[in-house]
N, CA, C and O of each residue as an XYZ file, in Angstrom:
672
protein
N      66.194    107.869     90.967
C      66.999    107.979     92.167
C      67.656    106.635     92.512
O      68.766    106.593     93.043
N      67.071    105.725     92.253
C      67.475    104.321     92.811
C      68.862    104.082     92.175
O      69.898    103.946     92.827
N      68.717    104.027     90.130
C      69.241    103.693     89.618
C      70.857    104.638     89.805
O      71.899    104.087     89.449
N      70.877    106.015     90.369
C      71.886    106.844     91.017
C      72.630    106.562     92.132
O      73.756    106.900     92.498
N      71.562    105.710     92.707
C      72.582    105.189     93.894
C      72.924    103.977     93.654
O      74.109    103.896     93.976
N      72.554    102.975     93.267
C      73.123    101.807     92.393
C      74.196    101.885     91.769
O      74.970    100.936     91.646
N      74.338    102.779     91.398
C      75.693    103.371     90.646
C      76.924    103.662     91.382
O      78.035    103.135     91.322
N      76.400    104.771     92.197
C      77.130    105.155     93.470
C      77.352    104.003     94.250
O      77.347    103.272     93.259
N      77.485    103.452     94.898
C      77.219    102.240     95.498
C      77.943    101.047     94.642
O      78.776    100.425     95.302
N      77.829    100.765     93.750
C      78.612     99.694     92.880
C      79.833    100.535     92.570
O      80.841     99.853     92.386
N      80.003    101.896     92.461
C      81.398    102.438     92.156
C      82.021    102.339     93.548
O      83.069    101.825     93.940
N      81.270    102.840     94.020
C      82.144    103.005     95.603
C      82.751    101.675     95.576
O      83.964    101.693     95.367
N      82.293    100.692     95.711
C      82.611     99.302     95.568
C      83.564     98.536     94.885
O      84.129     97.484     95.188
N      83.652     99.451     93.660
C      84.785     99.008     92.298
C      86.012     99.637     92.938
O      87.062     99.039     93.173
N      85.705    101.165     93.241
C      87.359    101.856     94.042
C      87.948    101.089     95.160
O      89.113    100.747     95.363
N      86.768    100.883     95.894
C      87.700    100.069     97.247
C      88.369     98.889     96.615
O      89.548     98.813     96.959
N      87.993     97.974     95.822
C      88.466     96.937     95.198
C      89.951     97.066     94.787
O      90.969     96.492     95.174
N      89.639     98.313     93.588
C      90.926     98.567     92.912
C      91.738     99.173     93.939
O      92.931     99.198     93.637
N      91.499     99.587     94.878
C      92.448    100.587     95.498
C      93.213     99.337     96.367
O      94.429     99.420     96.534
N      92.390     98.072     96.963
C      93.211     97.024     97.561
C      93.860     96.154     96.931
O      94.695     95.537     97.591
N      93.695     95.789     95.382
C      94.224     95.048     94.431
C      95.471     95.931     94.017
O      96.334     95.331     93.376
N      95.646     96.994     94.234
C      96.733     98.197     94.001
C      97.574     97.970     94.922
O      98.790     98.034     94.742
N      96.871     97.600     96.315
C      97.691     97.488     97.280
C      98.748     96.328     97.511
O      99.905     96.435     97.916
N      97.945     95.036     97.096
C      98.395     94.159     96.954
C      99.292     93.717     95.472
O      99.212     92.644     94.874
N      99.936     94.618     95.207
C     100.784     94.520     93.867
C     102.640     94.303     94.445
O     103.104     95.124     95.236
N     103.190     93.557     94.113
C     104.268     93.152     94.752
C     105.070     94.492     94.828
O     105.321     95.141     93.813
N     105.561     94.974     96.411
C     106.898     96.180     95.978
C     108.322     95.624     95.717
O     108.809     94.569     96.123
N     108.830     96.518     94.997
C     110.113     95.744     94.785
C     111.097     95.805     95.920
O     110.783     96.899     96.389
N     111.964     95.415     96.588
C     112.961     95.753     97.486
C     113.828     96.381     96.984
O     114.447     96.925     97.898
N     114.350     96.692     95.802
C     115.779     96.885     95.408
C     115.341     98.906     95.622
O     114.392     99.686     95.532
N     116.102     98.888     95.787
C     115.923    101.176     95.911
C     116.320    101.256     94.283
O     117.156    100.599     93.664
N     115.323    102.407     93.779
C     115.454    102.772     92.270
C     114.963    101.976     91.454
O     115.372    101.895     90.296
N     113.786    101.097     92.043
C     112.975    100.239     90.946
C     111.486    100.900     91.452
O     111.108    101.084     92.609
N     110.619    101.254     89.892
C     109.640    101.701     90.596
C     109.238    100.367     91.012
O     109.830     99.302     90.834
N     107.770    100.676     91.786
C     106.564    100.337     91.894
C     105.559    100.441     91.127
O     105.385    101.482     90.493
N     104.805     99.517     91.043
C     103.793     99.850     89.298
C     102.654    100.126     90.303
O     101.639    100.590     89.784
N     102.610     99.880     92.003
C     101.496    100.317     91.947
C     101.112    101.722     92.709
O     100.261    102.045     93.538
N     102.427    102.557     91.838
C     102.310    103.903     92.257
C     102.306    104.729     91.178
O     102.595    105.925     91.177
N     101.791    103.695     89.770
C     101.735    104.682     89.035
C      99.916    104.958     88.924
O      99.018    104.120     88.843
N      99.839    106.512     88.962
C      99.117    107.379     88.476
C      97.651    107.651     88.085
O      96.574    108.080     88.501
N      98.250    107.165     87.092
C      96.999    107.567     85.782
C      95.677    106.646     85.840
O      94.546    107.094     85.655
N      95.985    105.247     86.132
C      94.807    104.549     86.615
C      93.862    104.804     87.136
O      92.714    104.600     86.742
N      94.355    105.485     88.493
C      93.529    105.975     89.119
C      92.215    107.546     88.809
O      91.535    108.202     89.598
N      92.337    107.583     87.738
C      91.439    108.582     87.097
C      90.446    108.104     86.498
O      89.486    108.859     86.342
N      90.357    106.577     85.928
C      89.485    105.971     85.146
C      88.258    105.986     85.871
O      87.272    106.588     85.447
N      88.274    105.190     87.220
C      87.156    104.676     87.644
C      86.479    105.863     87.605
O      85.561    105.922     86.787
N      86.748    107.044     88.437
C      85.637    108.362     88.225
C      85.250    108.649     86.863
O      84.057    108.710     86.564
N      86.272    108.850     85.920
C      85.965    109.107     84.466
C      84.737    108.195     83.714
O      84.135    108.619     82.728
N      84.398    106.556     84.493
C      83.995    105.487     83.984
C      82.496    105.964     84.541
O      81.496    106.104     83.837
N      82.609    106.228     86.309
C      81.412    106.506     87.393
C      80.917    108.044     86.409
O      79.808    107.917     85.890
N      81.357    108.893     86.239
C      80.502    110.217     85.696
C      80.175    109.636     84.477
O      79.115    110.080     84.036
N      80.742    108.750     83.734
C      79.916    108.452     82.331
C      78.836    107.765     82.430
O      78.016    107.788     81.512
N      78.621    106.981     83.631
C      77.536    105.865     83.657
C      76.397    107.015     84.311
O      75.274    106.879     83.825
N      76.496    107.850     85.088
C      75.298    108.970     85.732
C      74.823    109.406     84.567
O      75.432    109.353     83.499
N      73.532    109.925     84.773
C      72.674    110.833     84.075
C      72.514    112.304     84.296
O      71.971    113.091     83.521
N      73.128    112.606     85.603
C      73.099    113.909     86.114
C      74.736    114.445     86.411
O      75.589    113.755     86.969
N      74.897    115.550     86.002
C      75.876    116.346     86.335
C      76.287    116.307     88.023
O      77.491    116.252     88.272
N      75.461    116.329     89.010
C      75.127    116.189     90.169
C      76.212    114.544     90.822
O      77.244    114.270     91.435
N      75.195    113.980     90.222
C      75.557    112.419     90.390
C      76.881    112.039     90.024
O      77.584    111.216     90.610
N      77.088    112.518     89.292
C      78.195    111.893     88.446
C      80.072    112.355     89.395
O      81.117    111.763     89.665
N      79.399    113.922     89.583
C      80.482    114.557     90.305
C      80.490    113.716     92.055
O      81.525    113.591     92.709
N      79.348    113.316     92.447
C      79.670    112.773     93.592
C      79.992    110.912     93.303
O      80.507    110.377     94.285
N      79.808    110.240     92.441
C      79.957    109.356     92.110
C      81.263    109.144     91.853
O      81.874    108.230     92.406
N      82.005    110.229     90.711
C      83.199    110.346     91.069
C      84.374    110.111     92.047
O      85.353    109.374     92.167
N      83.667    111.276     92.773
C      84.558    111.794     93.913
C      84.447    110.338     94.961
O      85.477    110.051     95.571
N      83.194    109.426     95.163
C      83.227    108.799     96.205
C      83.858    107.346     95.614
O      84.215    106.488     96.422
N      83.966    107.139     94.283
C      84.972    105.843     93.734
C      86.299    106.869     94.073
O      86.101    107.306     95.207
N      87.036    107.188     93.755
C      88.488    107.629     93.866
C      88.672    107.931     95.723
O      89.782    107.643     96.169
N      88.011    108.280     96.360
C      88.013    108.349     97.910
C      87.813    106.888     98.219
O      88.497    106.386     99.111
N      87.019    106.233     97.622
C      86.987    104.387     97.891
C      88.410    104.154     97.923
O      89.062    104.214     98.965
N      88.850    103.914     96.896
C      90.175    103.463     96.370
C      91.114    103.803     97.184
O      91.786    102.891     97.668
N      91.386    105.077     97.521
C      92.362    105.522     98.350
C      91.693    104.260     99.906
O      92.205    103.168    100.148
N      90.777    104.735    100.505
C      90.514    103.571    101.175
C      91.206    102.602    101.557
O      91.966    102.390    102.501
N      90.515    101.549     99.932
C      90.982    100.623     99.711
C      92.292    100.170    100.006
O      92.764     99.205    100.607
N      92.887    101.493     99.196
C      94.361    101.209     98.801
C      95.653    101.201    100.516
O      96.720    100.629    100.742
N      94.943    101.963    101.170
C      95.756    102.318    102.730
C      94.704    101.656    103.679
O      94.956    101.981    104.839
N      93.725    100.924    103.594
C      93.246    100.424    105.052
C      94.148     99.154    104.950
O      94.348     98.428    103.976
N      94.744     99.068    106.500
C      95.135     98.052    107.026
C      94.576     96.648    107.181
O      93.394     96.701    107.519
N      95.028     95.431    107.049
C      94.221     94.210    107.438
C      94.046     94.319    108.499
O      93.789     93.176    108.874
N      93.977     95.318    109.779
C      93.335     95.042    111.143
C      92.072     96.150    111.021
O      91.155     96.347    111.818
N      92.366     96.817    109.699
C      91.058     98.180    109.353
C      91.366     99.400    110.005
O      90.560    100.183    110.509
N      92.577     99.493    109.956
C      93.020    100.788    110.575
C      93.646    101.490    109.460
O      94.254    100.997    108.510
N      93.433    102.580    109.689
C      93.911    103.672    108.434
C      94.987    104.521    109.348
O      94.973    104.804    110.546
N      96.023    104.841    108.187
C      96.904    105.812    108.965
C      96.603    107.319    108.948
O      97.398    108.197    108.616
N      95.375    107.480    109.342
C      94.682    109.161    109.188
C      95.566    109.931    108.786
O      95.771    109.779    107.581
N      96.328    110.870    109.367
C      97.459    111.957    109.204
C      97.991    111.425    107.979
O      97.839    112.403    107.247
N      98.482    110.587    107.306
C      98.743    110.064    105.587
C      97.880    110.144    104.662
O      98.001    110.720    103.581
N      96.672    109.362    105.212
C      95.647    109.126    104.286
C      95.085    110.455    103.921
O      94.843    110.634    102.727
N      94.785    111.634    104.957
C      94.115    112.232    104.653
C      94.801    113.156    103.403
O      94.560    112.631    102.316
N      95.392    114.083    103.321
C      95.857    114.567    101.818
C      95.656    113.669    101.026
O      95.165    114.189    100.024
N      95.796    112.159    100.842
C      95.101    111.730     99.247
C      93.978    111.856     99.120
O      93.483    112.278     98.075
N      93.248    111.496    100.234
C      91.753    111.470     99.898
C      91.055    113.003    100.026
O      89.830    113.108     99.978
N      91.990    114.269    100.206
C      91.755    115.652     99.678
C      91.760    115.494     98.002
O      90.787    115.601     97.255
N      92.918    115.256     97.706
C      93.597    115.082     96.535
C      92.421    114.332     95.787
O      91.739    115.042     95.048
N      92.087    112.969     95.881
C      90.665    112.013     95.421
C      89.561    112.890     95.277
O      88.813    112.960     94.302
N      89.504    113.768     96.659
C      87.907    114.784     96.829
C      87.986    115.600     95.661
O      86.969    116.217     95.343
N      88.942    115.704     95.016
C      89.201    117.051     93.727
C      89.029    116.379     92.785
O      87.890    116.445     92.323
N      89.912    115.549     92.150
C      90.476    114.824     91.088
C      88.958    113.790     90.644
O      88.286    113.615     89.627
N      88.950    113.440     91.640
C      87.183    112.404     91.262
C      86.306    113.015     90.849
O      85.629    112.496     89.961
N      85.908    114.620     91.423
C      84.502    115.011     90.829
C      85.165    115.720     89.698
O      84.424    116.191     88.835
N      86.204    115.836     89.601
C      86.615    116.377     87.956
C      86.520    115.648     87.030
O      86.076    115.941     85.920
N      87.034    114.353     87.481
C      86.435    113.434     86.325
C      85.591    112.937     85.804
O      85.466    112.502     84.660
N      84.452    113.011     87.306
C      83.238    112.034     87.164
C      82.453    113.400     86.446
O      81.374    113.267     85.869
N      83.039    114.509     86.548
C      82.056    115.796     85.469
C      83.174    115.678     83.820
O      82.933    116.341     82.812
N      84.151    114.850     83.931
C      84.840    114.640     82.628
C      83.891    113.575     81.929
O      83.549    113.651     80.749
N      83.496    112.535     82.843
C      83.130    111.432     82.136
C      81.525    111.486     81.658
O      80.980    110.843     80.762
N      80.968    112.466     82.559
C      79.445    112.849     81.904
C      79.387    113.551     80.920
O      78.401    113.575     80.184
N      80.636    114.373     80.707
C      80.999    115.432     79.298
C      80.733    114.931     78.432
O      79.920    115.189     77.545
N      81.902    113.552     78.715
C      82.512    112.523     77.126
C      80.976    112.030     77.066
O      80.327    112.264     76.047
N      80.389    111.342     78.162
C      79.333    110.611     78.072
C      77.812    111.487     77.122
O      76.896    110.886     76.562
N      77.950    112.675     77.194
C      77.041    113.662     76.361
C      77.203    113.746     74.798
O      76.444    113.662     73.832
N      78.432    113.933     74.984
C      78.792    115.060     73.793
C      80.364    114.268     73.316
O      80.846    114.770     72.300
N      80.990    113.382     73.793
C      82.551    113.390     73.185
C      83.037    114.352     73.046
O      83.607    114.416     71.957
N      83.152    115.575     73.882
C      83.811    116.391     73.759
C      85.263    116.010     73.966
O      85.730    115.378     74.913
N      85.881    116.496     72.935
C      87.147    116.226     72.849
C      87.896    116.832     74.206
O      88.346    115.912     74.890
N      88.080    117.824     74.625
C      88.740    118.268     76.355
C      88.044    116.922     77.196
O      89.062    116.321     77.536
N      87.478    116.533     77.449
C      86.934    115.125     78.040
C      88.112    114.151     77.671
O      89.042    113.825     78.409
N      87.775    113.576     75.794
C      88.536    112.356     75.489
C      90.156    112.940     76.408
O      90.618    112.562     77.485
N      90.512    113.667     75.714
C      92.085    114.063     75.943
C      92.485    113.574     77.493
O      93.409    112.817     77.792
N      91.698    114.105     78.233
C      91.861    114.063     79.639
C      91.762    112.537     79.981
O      92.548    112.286     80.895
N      91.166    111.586     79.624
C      91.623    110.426     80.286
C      93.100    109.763     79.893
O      93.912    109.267     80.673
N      93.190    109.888     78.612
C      94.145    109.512     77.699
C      95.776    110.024     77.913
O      96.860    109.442     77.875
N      95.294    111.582     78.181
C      96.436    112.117     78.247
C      97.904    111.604     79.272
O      99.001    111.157     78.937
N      97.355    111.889     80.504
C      98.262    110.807     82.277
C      98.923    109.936     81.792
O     100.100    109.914     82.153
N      98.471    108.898     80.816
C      98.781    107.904     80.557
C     100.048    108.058     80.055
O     100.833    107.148     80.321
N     100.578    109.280     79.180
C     101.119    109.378     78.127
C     102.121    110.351     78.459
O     103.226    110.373     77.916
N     101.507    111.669     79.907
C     102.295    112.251     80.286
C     102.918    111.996     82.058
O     103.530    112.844     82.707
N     102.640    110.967     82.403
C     103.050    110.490     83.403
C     104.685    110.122     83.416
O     105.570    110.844     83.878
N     104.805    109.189     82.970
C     106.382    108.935     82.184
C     107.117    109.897     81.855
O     108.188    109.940     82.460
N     106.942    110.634     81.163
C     107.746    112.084     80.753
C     107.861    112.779     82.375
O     108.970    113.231     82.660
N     107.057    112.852     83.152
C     106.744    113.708     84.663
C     108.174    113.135     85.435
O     109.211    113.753     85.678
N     107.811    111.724     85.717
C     109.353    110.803     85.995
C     110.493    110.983     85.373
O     111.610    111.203     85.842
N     110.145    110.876     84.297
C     111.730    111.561     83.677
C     112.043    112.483     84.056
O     113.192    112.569     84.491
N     111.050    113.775     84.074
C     111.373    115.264     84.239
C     111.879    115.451     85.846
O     112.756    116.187     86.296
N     110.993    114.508     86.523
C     111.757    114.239     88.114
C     113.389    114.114     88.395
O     114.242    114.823     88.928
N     113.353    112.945     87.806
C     114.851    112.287     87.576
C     115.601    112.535     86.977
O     116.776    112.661     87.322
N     115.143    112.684     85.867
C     116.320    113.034     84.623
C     116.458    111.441     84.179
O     117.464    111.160     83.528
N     115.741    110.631     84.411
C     115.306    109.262     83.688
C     114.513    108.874     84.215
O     113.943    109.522     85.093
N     114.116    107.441     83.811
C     112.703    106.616     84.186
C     113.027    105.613     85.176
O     113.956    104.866     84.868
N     112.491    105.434     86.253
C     113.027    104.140     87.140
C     112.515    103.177     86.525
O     111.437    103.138     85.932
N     113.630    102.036     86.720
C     113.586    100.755     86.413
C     111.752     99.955     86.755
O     111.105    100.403     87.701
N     111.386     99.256     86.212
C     111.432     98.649     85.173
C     110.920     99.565     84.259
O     110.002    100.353     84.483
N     111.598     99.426     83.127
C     111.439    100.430     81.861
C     110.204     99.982     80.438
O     109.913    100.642     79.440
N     109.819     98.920     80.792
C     108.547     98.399     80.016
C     107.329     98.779     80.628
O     106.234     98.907     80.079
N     107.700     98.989     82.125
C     106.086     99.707     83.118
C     105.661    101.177     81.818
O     104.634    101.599     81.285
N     106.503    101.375     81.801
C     106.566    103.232     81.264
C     106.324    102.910     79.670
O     105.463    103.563     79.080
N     106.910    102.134     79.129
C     106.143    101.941     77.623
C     104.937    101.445     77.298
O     104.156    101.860     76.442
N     104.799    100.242     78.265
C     102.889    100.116     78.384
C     102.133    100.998     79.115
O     100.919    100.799     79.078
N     102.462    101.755     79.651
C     101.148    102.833     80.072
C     101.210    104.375     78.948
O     100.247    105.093     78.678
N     102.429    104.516     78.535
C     102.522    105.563     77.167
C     101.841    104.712     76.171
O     101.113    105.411     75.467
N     101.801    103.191     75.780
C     101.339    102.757     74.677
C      99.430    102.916     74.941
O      98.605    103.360     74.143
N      99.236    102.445     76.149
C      98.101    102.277     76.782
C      97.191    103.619     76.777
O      95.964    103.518     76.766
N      98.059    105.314     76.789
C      97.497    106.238     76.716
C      97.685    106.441     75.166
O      96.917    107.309     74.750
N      98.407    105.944     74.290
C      98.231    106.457     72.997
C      97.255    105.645     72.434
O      96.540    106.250     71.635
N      96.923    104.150     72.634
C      95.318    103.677     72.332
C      93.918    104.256     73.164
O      92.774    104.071     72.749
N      94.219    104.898     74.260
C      92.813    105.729     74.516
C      92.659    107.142     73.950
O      91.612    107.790     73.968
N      93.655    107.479     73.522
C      93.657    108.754     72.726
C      92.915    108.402     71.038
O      92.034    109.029     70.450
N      93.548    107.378     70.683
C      93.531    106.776     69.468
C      91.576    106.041     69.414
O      90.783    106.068     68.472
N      91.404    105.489     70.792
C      89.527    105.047     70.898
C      89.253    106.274     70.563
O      88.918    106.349     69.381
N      89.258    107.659     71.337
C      89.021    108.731     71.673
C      88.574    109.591     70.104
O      87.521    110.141     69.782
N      89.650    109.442     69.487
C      89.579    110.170     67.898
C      88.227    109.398     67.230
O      87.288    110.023     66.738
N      88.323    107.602     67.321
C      87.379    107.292     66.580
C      86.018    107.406     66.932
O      85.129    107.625     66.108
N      85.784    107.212     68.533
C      84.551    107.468     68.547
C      84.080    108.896     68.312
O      82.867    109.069     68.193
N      84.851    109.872     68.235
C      84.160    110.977     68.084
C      84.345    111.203     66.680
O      83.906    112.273     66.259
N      84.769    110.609     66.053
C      84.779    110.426     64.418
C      83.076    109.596     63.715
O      82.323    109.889     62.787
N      83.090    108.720     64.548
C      81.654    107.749     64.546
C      80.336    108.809     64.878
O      79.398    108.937     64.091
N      80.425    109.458     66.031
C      79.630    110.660     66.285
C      79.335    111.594     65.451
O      78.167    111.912     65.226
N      80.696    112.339     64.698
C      80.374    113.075     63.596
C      79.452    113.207     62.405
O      79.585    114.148     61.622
């Protein structure tokens, strides 16, 4: 039990982090340049990382869910510690879903490497960019954001094959 909440507790800890280091990522002023720190896919790891480190199916799904609800946190509390409730709340619905899916993705991979596991972290990475395009009908500026996070999901796809190749 200890070592479950240790977990919980140090994740919770890692989301709020990342979610304020997210925050603090420069926005651009110019209109039609993204923001890098609105892309995506990042935000799936930490749960994917929190359900792999649990031992329980249980744990893992709330471990999940409470790093990605950190983050959001993180990412919208104010330096006076005020949250804009009525905003915040749909992400951190959105976090309440998406986290215990992962943190039950990352106990999967963490079992078995089941391949529906690997795919799923890897994948965002790779289909995020294409999503923007499909938005727009192109990619907002800066256009290297979008080739390092497609390159970035084709090396976790690419870990993904070998370790479950090593397993075999």
């Amino acid at each position: 039990m200890r070592r479950h909440l240790l977990l919980l507790l140090g994740f919770a800890a890692a989301g709020w982090l990342f979610g304020l280091a997210d925050s603090y990522l420069p926005a651009p002023r110019a209109i039609g340049v993204f923001w890098i720190g609105n892309i995506s896919s990042f935000w799936v790891v930490l749960p994917f990382l929190a359900g792999w480190a649990q031992r329980s199916w249980g744990w893992a799904a709330i471990t999940g869910a409470l790093a990605a609800q950190a983050a959001i946190v993180g990412f919208y509390l104010e330096p006076d510690l005020h949250l804009a409730v009525g905003f915040v709340i749909p992400w951190l619905l959105i976090a309440g879903s998406v986290g215990p899916a992962y943190g039950l993705l990352g106990a999967l991979w963490g079992r078995s490497r089941a391949l529906i596991a690997g795919i799923a972290i890897g994948l965002p990475f790779v289909v995020e960019p294409l999503l923007w395009w499909g938005r727009y009908g192109h990619l907002p500026r800066p256009f290297p954001v979008w080739i390092v996070e497609a390159m970035l999901g084709v090396g976790l796809l690419a870990w993904v094959s070998a370790a479950r190749a090593r397993r075999a």
